[in-house]
Residue, then its C-alpha position, 0 to 999 in steps of 0.5 A: x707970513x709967519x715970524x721965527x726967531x732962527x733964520x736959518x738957511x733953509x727957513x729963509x728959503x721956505x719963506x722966499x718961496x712962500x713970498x714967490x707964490x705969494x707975490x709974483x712981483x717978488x719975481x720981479x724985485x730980486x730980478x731987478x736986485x741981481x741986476x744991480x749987483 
């Protein structure tokens, strides 16, 4: 995964998707952080 130093939304956003495709266990982890709020 590629490091930038400006988290804007929308670069937060690629990233997130780029994990997702990356990983699917990712689907699960914010599935289980939602719950958990």
């Amino acid at each position: 995964m590629r490091k930038r130093t400006n988290y804007e939304p929308e670069f937060k956003l690629s990233v997130v998707k780029e994990y997702l495709s990356d990983d699917s266990l990712t689907l699960t982890y914010f599935a289980s952080q939602n719950r958990n709020r």
